[in-house]
N, C-alpha and C positions, 0 to 999 in steps of 0.2 A: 860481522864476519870481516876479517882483513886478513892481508897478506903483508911483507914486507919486501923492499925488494931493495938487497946490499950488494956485497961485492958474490954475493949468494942467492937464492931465492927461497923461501921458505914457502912452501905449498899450505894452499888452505886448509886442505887435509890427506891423508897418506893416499885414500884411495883416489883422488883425483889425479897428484901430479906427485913426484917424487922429489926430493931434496936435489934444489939446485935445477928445477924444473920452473916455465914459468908457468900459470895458469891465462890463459885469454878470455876474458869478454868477448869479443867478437864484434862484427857489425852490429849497431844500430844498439849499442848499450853504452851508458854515460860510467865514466868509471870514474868515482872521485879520488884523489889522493891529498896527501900529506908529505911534507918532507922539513921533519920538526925542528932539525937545528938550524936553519933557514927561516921556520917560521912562515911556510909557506904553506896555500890549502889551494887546492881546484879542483877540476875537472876534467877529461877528455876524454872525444870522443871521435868514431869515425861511423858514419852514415853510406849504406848504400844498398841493399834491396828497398829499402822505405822511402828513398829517393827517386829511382826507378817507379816505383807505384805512383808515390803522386805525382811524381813531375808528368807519368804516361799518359795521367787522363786527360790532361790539357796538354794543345797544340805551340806549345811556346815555341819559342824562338829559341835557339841556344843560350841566348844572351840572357835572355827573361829568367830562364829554368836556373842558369849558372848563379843568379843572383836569387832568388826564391831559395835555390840551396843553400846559398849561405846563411841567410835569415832564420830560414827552420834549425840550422846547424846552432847559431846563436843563441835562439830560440830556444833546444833541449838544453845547451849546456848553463843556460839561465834557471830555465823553466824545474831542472830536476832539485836546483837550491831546495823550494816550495820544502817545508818541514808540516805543513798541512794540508788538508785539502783542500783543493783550489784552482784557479788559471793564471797563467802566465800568457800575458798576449803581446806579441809587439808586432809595431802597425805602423806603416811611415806612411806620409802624405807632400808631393811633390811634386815640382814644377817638369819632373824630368822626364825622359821617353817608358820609364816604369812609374806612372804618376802614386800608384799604392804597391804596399805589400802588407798583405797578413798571415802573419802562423801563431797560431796557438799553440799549447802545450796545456793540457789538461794533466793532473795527477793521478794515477801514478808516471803514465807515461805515453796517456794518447797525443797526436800532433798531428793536426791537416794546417792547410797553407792553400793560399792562390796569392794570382798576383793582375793586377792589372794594366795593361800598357796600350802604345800608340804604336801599332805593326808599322805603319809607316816610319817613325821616327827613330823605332827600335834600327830598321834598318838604314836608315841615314845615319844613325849614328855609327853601326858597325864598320858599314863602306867607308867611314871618315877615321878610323881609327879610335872612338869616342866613346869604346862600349864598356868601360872600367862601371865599377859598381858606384863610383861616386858619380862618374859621367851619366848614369843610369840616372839614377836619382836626383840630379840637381839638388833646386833650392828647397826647402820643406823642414818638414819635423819628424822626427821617430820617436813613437810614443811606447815606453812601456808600462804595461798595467798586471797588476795582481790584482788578482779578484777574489775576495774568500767565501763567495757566496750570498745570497739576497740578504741577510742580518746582520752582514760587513760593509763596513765603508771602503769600496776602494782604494786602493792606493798607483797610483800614476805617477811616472818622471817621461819630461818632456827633453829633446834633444836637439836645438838647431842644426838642420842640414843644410850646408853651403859645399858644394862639392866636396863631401866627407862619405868616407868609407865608411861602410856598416863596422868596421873594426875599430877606427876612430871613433864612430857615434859612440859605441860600448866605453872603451875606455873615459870620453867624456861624461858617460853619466858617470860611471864610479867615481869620478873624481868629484864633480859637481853635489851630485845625488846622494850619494852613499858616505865618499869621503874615504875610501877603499882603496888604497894602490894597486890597481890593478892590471894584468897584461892579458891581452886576449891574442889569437892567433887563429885563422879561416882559411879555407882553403879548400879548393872544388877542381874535380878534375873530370873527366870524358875517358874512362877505360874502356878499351876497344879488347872485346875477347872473342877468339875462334871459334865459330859452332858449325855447322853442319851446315848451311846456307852461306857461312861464310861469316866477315867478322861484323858482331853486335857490340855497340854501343853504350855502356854501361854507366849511371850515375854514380862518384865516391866523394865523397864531400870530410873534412876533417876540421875539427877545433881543439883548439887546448886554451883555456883558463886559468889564470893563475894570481891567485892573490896573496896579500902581505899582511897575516891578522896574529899580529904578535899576543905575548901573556906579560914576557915580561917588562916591569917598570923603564927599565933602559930605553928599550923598544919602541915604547910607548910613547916615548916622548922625540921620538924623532919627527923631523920637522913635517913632512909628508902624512904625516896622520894627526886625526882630530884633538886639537888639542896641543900636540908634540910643542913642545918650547926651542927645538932644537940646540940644547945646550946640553953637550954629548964628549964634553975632552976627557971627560973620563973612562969614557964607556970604548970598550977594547975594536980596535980599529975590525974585526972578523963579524962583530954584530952590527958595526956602522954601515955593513956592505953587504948585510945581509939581504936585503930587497935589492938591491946594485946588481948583486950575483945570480941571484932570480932573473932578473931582465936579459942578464947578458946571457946566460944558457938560452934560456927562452928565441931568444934572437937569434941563434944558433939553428933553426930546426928550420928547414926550406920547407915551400910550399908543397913542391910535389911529398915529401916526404910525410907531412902531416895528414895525406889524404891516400898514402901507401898502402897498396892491401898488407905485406911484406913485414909492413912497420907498426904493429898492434898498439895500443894504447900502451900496453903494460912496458911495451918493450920500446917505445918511442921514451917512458918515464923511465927506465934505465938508463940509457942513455944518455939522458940529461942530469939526472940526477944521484947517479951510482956513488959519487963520491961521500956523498951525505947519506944514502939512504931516505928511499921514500917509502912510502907505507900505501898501498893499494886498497881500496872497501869494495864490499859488494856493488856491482854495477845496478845502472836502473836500464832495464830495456826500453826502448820506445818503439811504439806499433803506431799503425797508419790506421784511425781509428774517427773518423766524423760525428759527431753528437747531432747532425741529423736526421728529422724522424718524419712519416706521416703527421703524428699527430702535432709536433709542435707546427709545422707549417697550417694545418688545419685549423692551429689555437688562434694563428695571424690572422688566418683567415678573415675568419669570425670577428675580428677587430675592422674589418674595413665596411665601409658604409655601402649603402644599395648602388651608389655610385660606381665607385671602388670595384666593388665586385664585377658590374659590367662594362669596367673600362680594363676588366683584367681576361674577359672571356675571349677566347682566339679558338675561331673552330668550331665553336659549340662547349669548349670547356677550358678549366683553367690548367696551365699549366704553371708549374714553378719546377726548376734546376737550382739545385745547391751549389754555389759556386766553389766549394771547395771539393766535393768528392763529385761532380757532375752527374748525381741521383735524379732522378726526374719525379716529378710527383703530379699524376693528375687527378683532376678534381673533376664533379659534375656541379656548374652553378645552379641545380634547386638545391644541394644541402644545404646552401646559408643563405636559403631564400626565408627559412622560419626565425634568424638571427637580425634578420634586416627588416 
């Protein structure tokens, strides 16, 4: 299912929108596009009740939650690529006052996340002006992984963080990893809305993804892609500038705008792309959805030795919390008293 969107809109079908109407995805759905004589393909997306959710079970810090949202943000517009079943997980590891982050993306469209930091240092950094997502972060690595399941070999790309933006990190792996010209764009905001106690605080987080996956031969051999020879004086100065003109629209789209309730996905890609015409596809929703259970932590259990088990009992019984949806799970230590 697609849409096009010209100097016109053609509706997905009569009875949803009418000619010259646009249709919306909405929060919290990846909407992929196209814009063919360009030669361009991506994503975007705008997050924000599922924001709200997880960032509310844990106590972050403004600073911690703002960066955790960009990551998940990352995160779906990565994770919804997956053409199978499978996980999308990126996970950084660093020297800085958020030492980890993780969010997953399971398919078709579950996503939890936490994060881990130094409240102290969080706030030494903020008081000092130092709270930028690379200043967060420090030195470290962000690792992303597809996982296709226990009868697949992973696959992993590694990313040196040296005072790099989670948007920087992205673009360096495509270029490194992939070999993918590619433009990412993030962006997290704090919407304050009036309710009846007065005004609440609200999560909206935005990305847009933008790559450069030409067909034709011309294209193809430009210098920026695998292979390219960059030997190009014949090839018409409109397709030389075709990635050129991607970046430079793309560059064009302010932060607060990408994370605009105002400025929808569909109608953020007008905007940028009307002149060419881009082609909109069904979106993928993403839900706030944890894959843990009783019984997988009872599977763990069961793995730890007589030891183990009584270096883990507090109270008379076990407990364990998930650190991503903060579920609590208690245990009586005789059940894995006949395992031990």
């Amino acid at each position: 299912m697609k849409r096009r969107l010209e100097n016109r809109i053609v509706s997905v079908s009569a009875h949803e929108t009418r000619l010259g109407d646009f249709g919306f995805a909405g929060d919290d759905t990846v909407v992929p596009f196209e814009v063919g004589p360009l030669d361009a393909r991506g994503r975007v997306v705008q997050l924000g009740p599922i924001l709200d959710t997880i960032l509310g079970r844990h106590d972050y810090p403004d600073a911690v939650a703002r960066l955790l949202a960009e990551a998940m943000t990352l995160t779906v517009l990565l994770g919804t690529s997956l053409k199978f079943d499978g996980k999308f997980i990126l996970q950084t590891r660093s020297d800085g006052p958020v030492d980890m982050l993780v969010a997953d993306f399971t398919t078709p469209g579950s996503l939890r996340a936490y994060a881990s930091f130094d409240a102290d240092a969080v706030a030494d950094a903020v008081e000092e002006g130092k709270a930028s997502s690379a200043d967060l972060l420090g030195k470290g690595v962000l690792a992303l992984t597809i996982d296709q399941g226990q009868d697949m070999q992973r696959y992993q790309g590694i990313v040196q963080l040296d005072a790099t933006s989670l948007e920087d990190a992205a673009r360096t792996y495509f270029r490194q990893s992939e070999q993918i010209p590619t433009e990412v764009r993030l962006s997290v905001a704090r919407q304050m809305v009036k309710g009846e106690n007065g005004f609440d605080g609200h999560w909206r987080s935005g990305g847009l993804l933008a790559q450069f996956l030409p067909e034709s031969p011309e294209r193809l051999r430009m210098p920026d892609l695998p292979g390219g020879d960059g030997d190009l004086e014949e090839v018409d100065d409109m397709i030389d500038d075709a990635w050129a003109e991607v970046q430079a629209l793309v560059s064009t789209v302010e932060a607060d705008e990408l994370a605009d309730p105002t400025v929808a996905p569909e109608r953020l890609l007008y905007r940028l792309f009307n002149e060419h015409g881009a082609r909109v596809f069904e979106g993928t929703e993403v839900v706030d959805d944890c894959s843990c259970s009783r019984d997988k932590i009872r599977n763990i259990l069961e793995g730890f030795t007589a030891e183990e088990i009584a270096d883990s009992i507090e109270g008379g019984k076990i407990s364990v919390s998930c650190e991503f949806c903060s579920t609590r799970y208690e245990f009586d230590p005789a059940e894995f008293a006949a395992s031990n």
